[in-house]
One Martini backbone bead per residue (centre of mass of N, CA, C, O) as a GRO file, in nm:
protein
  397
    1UNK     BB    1   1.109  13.305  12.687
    2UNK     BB    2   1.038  13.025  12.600
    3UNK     BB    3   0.694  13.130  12.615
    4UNK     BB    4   0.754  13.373  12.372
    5UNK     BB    5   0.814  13.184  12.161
    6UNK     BB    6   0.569  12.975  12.182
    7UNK     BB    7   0.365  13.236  12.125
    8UNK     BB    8   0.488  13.298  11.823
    9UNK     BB    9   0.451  13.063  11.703
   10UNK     BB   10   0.126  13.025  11.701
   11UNK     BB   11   0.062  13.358  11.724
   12UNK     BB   12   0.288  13.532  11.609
   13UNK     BB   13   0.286  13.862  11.403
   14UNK     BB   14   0.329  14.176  11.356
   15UNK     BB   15   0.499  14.409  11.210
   16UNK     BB   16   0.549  14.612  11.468
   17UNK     BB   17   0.640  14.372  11.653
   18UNK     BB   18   0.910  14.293  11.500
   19UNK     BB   19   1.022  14.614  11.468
   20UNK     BB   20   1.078  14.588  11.743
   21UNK     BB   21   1.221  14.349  11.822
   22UNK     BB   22   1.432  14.375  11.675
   23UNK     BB   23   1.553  14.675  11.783
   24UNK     BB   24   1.614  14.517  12.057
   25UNK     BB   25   1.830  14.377  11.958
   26UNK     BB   26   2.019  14.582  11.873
   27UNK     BB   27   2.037  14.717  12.152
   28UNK     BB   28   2.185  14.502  12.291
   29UNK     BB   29   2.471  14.623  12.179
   30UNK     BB   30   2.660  14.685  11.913
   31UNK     BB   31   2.710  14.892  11.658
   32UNK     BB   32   2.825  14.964  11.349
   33UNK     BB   33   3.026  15.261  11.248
   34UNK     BB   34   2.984  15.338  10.894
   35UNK     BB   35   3.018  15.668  10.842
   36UNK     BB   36   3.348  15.715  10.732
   37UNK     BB   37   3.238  15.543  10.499
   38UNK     BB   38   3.217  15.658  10.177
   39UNK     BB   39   2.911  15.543  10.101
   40UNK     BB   40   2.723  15.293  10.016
   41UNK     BB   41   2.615  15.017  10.221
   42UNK     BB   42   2.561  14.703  10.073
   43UNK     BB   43   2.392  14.373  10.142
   44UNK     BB   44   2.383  14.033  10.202
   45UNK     BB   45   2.173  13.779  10.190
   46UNK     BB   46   2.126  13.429  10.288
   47UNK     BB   47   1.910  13.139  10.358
   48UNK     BB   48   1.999  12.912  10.280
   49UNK     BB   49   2.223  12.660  10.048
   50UNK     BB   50   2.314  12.461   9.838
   51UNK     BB   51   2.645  12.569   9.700
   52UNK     BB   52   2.601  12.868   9.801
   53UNK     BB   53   2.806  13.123   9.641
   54UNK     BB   54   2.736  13.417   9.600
   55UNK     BB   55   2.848  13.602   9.751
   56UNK     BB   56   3.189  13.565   9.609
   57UNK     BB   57   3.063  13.735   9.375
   58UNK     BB   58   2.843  13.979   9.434
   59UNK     BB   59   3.051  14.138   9.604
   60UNK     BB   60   3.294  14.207   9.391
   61UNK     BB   61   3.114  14.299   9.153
   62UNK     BB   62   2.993  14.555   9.377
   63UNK     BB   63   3.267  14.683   9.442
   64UNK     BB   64   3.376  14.728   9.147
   65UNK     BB   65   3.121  14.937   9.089
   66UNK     BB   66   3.148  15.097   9.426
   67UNK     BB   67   3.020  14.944   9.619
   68UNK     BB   68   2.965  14.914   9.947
   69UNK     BB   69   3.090  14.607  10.145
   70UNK     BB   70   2.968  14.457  10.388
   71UNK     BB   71   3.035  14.157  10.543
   72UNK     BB   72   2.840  13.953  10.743
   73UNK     BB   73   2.929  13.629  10.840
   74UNK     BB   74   2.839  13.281  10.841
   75UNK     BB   75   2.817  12.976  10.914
   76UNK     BB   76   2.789  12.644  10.915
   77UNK     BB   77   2.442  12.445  10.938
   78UNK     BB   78   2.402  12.183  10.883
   79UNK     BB   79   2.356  12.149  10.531
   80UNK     BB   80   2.435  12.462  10.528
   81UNK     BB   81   2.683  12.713  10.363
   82UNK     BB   82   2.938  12.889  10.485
   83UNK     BB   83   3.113  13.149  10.410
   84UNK     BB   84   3.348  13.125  10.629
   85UNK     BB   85   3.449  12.860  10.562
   86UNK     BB   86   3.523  12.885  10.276
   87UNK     BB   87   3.738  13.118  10.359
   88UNK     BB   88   3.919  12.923  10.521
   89UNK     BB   89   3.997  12.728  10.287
   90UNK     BB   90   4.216  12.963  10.276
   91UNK     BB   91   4.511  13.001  10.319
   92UNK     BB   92   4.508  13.244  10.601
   93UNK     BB   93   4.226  13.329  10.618
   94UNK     BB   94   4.097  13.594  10.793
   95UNK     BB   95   3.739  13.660  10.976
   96UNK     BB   96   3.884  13.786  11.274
   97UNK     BB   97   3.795  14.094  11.274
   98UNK     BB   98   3.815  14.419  11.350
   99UNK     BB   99   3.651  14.683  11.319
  100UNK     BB  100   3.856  14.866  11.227
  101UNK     BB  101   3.990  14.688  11.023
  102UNK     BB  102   3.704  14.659  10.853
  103UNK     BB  103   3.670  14.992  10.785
  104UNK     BB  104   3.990  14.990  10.666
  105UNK     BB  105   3.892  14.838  10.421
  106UNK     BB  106   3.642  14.965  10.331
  107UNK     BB  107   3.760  15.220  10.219
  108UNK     BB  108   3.994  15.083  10.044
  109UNK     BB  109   3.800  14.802   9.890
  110UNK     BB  110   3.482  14.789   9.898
  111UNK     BB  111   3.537  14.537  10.125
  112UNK     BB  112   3.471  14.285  10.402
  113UNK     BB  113   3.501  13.999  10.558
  114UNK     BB  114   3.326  13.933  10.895
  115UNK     BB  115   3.249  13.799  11.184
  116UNK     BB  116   3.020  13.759  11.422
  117UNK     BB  117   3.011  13.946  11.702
  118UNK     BB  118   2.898  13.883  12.008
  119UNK     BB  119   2.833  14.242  12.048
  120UNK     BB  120   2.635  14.126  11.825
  121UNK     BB  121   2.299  14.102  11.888
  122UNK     BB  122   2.304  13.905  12.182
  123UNK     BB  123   2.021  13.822  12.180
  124UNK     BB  124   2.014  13.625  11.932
  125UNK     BB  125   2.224  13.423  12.052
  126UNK     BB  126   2.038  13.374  12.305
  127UNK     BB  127   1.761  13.250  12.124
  128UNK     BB  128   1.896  13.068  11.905
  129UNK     BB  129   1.899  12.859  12.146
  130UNK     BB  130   1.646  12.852  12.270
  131UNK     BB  131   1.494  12.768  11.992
  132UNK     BB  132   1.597  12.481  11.962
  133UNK     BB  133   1.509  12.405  12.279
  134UNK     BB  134   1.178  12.484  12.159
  135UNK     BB  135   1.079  12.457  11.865
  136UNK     BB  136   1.124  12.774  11.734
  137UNK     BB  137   1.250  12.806  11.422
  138UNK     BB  138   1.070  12.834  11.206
  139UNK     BB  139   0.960  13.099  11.263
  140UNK     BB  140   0.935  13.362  11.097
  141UNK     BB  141   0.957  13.600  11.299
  142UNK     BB  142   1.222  13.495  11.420
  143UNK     BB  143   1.394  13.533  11.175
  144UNK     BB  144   1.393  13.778  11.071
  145UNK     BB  145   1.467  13.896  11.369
  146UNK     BB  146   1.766  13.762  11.319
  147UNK     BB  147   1.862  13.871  11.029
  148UNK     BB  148   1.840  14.161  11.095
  149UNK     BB  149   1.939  14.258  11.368
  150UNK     BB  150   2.260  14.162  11.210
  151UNK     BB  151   2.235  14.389  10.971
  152UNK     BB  152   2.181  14.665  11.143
  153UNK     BB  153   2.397  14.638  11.312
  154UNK     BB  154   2.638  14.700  11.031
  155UNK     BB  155   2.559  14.980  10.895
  156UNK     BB  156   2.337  14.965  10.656
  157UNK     BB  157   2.156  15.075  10.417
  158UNK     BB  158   2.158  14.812  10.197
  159UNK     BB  159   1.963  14.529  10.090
  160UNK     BB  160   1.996  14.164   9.952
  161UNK     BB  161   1.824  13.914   9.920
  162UNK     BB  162   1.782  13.514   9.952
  163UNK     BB  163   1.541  13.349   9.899
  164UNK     BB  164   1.491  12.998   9.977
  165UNK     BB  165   1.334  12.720   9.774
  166UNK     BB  166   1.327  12.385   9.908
  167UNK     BB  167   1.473  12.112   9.939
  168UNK     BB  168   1.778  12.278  10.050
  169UNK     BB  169   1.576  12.503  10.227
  170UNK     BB  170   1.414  12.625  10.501
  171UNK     BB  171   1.212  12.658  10.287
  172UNK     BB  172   0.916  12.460  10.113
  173UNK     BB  173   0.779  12.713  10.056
  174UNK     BB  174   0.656  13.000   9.851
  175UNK     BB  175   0.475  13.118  10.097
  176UNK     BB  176   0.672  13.150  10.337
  177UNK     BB  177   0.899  13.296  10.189
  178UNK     BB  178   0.736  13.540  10.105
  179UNK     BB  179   0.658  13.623  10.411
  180UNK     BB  180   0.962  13.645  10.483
  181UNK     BB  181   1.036  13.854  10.264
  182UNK     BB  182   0.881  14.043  10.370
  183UNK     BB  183   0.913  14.107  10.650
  184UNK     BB  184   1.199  14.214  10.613
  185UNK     BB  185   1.144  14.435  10.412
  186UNK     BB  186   0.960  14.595  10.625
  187UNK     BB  187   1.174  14.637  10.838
  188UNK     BB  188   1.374  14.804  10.660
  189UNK     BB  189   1.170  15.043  10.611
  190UNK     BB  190   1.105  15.105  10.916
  191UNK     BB  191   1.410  15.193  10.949
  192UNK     BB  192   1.523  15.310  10.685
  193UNK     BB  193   1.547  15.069  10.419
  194UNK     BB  194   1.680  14.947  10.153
  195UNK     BB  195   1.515  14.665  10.031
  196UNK     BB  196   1.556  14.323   9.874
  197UNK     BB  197   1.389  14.027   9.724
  198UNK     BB  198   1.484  13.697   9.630
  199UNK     BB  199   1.334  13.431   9.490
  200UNK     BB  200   1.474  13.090   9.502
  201UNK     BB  201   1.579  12.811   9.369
  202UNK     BB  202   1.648  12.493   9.587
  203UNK     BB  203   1.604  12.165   9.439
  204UNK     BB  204   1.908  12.212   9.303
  205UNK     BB  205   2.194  12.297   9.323
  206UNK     BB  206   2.414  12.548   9.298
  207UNK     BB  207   2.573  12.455   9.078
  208UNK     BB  208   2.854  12.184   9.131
  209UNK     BB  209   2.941  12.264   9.397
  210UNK     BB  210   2.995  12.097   9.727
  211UNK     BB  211   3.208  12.225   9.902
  212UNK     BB  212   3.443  12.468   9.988
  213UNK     BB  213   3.686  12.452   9.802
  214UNK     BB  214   3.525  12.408   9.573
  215UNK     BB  215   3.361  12.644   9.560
  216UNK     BB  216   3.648  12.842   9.535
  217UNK     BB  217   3.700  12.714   9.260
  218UNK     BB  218   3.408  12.810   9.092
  219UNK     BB  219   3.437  13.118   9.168
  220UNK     BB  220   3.659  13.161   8.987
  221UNK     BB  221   3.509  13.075   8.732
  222UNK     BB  222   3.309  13.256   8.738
  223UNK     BB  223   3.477  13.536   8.742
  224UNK     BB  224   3.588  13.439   8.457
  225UNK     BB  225   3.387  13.342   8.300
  226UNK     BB  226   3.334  12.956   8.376
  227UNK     BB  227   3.063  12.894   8.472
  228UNK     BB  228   2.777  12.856   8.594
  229UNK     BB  229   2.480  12.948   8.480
  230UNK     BB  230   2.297  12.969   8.755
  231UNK     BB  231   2.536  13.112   8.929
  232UNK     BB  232   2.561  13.343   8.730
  233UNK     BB  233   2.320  13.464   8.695
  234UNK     BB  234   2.240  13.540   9.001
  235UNK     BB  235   2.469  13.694   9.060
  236UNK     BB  236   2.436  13.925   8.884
  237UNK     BB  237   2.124  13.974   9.008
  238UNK     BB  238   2.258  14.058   9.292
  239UNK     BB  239   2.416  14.266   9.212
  240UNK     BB  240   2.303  14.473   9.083
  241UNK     BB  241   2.110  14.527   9.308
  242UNK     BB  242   2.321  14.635   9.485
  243UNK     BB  243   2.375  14.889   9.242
  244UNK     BB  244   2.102  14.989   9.285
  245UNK     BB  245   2.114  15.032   9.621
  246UNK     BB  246   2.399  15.199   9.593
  247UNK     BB  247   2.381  15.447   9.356
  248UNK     BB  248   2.532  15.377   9.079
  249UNK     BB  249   2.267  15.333   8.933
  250UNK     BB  250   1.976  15.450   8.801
  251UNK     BB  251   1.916  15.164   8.722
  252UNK     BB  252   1.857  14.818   8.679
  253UNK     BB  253   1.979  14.815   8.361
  254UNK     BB  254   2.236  14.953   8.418
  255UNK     BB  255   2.351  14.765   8.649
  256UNK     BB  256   2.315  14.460   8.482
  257UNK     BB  257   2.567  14.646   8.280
  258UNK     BB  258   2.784  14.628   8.485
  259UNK     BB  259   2.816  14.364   8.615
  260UNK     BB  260   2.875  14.244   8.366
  261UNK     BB  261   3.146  14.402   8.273
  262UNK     BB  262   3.300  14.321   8.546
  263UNK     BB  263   3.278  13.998   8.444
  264UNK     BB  264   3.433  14.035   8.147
  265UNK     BB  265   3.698  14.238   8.272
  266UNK     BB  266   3.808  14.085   8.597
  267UNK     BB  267   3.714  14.326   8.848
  268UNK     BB  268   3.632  14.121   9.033
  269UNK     BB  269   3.834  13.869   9.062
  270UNK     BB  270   4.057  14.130   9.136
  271UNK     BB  271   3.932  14.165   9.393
  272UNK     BB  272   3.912  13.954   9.524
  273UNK     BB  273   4.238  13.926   9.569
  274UNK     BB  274   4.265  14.153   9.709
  275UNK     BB  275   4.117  14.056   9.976
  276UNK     BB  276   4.266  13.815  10.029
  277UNK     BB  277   4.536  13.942  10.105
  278UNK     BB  278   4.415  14.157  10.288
  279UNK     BB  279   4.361  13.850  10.501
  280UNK     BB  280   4.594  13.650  10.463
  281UNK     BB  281   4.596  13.528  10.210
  282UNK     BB  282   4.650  13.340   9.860
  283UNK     BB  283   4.548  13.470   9.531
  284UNK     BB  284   4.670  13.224   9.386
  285UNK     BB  285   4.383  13.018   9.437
  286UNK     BB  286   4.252  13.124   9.165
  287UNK     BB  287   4.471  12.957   8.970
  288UNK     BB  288   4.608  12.743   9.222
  289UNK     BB  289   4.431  12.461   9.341
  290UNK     BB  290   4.646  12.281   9.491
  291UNK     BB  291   4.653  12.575   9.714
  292UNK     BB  292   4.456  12.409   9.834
  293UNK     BB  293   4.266  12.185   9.944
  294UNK     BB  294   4.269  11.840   9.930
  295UNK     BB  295   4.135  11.542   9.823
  296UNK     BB  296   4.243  11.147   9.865
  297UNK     BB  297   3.912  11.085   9.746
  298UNK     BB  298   3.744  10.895   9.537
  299UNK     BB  299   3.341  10.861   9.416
  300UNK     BB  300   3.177  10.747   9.209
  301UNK     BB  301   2.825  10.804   9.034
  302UNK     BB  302   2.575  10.629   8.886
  303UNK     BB  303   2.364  10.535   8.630
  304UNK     BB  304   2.148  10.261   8.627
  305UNK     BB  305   1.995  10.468   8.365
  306UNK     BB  306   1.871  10.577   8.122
  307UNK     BB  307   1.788  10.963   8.075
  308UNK     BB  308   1.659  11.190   8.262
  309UNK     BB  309   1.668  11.472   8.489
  310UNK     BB  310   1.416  11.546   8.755
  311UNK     BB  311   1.599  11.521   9.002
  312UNK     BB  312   1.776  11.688   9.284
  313UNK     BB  313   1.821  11.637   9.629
  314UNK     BB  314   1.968  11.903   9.796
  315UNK     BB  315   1.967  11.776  10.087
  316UNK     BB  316   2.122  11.546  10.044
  317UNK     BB  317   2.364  11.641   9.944
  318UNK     BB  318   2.454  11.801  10.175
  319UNK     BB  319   2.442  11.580  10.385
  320UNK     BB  320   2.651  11.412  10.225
  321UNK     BB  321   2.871  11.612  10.269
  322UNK     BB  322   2.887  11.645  10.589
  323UNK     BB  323   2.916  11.359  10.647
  324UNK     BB  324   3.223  11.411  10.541
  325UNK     BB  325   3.285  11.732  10.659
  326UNK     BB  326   3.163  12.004  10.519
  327UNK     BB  327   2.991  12.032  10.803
  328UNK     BB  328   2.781  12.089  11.088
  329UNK     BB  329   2.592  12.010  11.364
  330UNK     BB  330   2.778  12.199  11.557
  331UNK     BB  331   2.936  12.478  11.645
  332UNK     BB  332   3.205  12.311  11.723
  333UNK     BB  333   3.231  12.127  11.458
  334UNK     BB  334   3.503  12.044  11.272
  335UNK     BB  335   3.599  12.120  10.931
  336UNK     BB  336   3.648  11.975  10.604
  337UNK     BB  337   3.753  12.167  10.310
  338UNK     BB  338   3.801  11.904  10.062
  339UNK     BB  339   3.528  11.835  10.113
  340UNK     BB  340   3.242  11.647   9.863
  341UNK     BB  341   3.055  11.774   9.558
  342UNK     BB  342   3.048  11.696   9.193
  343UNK     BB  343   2.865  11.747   8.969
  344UNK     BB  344   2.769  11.618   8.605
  345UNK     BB  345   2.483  11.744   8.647
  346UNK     BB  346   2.132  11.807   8.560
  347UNK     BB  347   1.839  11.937   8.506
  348UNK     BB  348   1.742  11.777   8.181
  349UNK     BB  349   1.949  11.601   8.172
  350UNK     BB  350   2.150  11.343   7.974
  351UNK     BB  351   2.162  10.990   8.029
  352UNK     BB  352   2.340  10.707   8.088
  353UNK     BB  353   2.416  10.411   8.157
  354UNK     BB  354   2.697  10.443   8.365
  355UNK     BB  355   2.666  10.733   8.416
  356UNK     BB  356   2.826  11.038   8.568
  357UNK     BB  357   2.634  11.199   8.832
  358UNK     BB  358   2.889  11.224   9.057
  359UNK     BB  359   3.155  11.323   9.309
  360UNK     BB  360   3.358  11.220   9.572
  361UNK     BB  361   3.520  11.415   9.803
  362UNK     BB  362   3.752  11.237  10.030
  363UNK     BB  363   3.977  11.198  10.356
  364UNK     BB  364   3.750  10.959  10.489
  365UNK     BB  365   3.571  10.657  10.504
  366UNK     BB  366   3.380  10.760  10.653
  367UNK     BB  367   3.074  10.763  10.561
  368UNK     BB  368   3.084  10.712  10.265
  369UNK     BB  369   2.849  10.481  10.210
  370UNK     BB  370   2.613  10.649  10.286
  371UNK     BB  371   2.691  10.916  10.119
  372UNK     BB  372   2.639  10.736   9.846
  373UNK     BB  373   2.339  10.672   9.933
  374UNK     BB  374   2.241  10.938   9.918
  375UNK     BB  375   2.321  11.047   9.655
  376UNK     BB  376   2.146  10.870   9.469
  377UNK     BB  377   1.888  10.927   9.592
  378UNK     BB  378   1.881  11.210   9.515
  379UNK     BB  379   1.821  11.089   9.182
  380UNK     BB  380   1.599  11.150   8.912
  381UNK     BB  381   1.487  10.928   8.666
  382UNK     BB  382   1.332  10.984   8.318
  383UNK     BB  383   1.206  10.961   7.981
  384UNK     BB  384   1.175  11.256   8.026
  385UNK     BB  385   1.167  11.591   8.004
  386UNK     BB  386   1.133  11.849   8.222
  387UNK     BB  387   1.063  12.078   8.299
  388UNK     BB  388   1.108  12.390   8.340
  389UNK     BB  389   1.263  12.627   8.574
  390UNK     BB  390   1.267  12.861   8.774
  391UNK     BB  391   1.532  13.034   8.973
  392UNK     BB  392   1.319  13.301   8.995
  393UNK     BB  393   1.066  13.378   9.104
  394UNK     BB  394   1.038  13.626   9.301
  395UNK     BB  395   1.003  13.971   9.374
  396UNK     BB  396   1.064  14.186   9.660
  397UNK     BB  397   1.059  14.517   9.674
   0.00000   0.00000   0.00000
């Protein structure tokens, strides 16, 4: 198996090559039929950003708009967040359902978060480790078939994908995303499945929370239509995506005003709170959020000197994040909830000399001093004001 990796890792995969091992991957263990519930389908996925927490907002969205979505999700890994992680830091809130009561909350809330079970696609889960220790982790065909094999596996019939690039994103070239884009996009055709891909830049933090809590907190002002602009933005685009591949509007643009709606209406925002009690949560930490975990310190970052922001190393900031608690580097370590990084900047602002660039919330003294100078450096200052990015770069399928 290490050689088969080794062997794709240096030369490639064909499309049909891809979408048979996908096809082996899901058929290695139990598939979830969610046949008895009624309506289109579509999940979400994102390749892991820092910040990301788009799931949270994109899926109650479209759920408030009527589209079915079950949500089989990961944890965090290295410096990329996890869904699963950010809802356990909502006291109560259990994310390990039985595909029973998956089912039946799909029935009744048209949405659903929970953890990826041993018996769905085990095939994937020890690739996965072997991919480690063989230094296969990268190979695009092989992520292709690892994120589609656990997508196909959980009976959905359309997928929106979020192909992440950039200095925080495991694809750092715009042409490899591309790749991975269609590649995935091309699986679930081959499958008979609705697939959209967007490319989104991943250069700088997406929204200001980084770190569970903090970001649960987020999603709350997002949700009331309070939150930034760039995780405003995408999550509509996403949520649209998927009111539009789930047959509720008939035009991407009659969808795109439905997404508007369900989020200036409150029927988002009033949804993830169904969801967060029908799970064991308490629904009221999106109103009080001292009910979340809370860091017990906090650590400004100043700017050295007056300027505009020209860059923002996502990746730093994660790593920084992570260094205090809020990832884990191995799959056993556990995550402290209530710490992260909340910019009070971003790419394009201008700042004063001694001006507020983040601050750290953590509850334990240790890695401190590092991750505030990984912080440091993750800003760079100059004279000028940078050009604008933009947040999507291109859509696939």
């Amino acid at each position: 198996m290490a050689a088969f990796l080794m062997a794709v890792f240096f030369a490639s995969m064909t499309d049909r090559e891809v979408s048979a091992l996908t096809e082996r991957m899901v058929a290695s263990g139990e598939t979830i039929d969610l046949s008895s519930v009624p309506g289109v389908k579509v999940d979400k996925h994102s390749t892991g950003g820092v910040g990301d927490k788009t799931s949270l907002i994109a899926a109650p969205l479209a759920a408030a708009a009527g589209v079915v979505v079950p949500m089989i999700s990961g944890r965090a890994l290295g410096h990329t967040g996890g869904t699963l992680d950010k809802l356990e830091s909502i006291p109560g809130f259990r994310t390990n359902l039985t595909v029973d009561e998956f089912r039946a909350q799909l029935a009744k809330l048209k949405l659903a978060f929970m953890g990826q079970t041993p018996q769905v696609a085990p095939a994937d889960g020890k690739l996965y480790a072997l991919r480690d220790s063989t230094a296969t982790v990268e190979s695009i065909p092989l992520i292709a078939s690892s994120i589609m094999s656990k997508k196909l596996a959980e009976g959905m019939d359309a997928l929106v994908l979020d192909v992440k690039v950039g200095s925080g994103a495991f694809m750092k070239r715009q042409v490899d995303a591309r790749r991975l884009a269609q590649m995935m996009v091309g699986i679930g055709r081959r499958l008979d499945k609705r697939v959209q891909a967007l490319i989104t830049d991943m250069n700088q933090p997406l929204g200001f929370a980084i770190g569970n809590a903090l970001e649960v907190m987020e999603v709350s002002q997002t949700l009331q239509n309070a939150g930034p602009t760039d995780l405003t933005r995408l999550s509509l685009e996403l949520a649209a995506r998927m009111i539009y591949l789930g047959k509720v509007a008939p035009t991407l643009e009659e969808a795109r005003e439905l997404a508007q709606k369900k989020l200036l209406d409150g029927s988002g925002y009033r949804k993830f709170k169904e969801v967060i009690a029908a799970q064991g949560g308490n629904p009221q930490v999106l109103d009080r959020f001292e009910l979340l975990p809370n860091a017990t310190g906090a650590r400004e970052i100043t700017s050295p000197r007056a300027g505009y922001i020209s860059a923002i190393d996502a990746a730093y900031i994660g790593q920084a994040s992570s260094m205090i608690g809020a990832g884990r580097d191995m799959k056993e370590d556990a995550i402290d909830p209530a710490v992260g990084v909340i910019l009070e900047v971003k790419i394009g602002q201008k700042v004063d000399a001694g001006g507020v660039l983040c601050r750290l919330y953590y509850t334990n003294d240790a890695n401190v001093e590092e991750a505030a100078q990984l912080v440091e450096d993750a800003f760079r200052i100059s004279g000028s004001a940078p050009e604008e990015r933009e947040l999507i770069l291109e859509v696939v399928g």
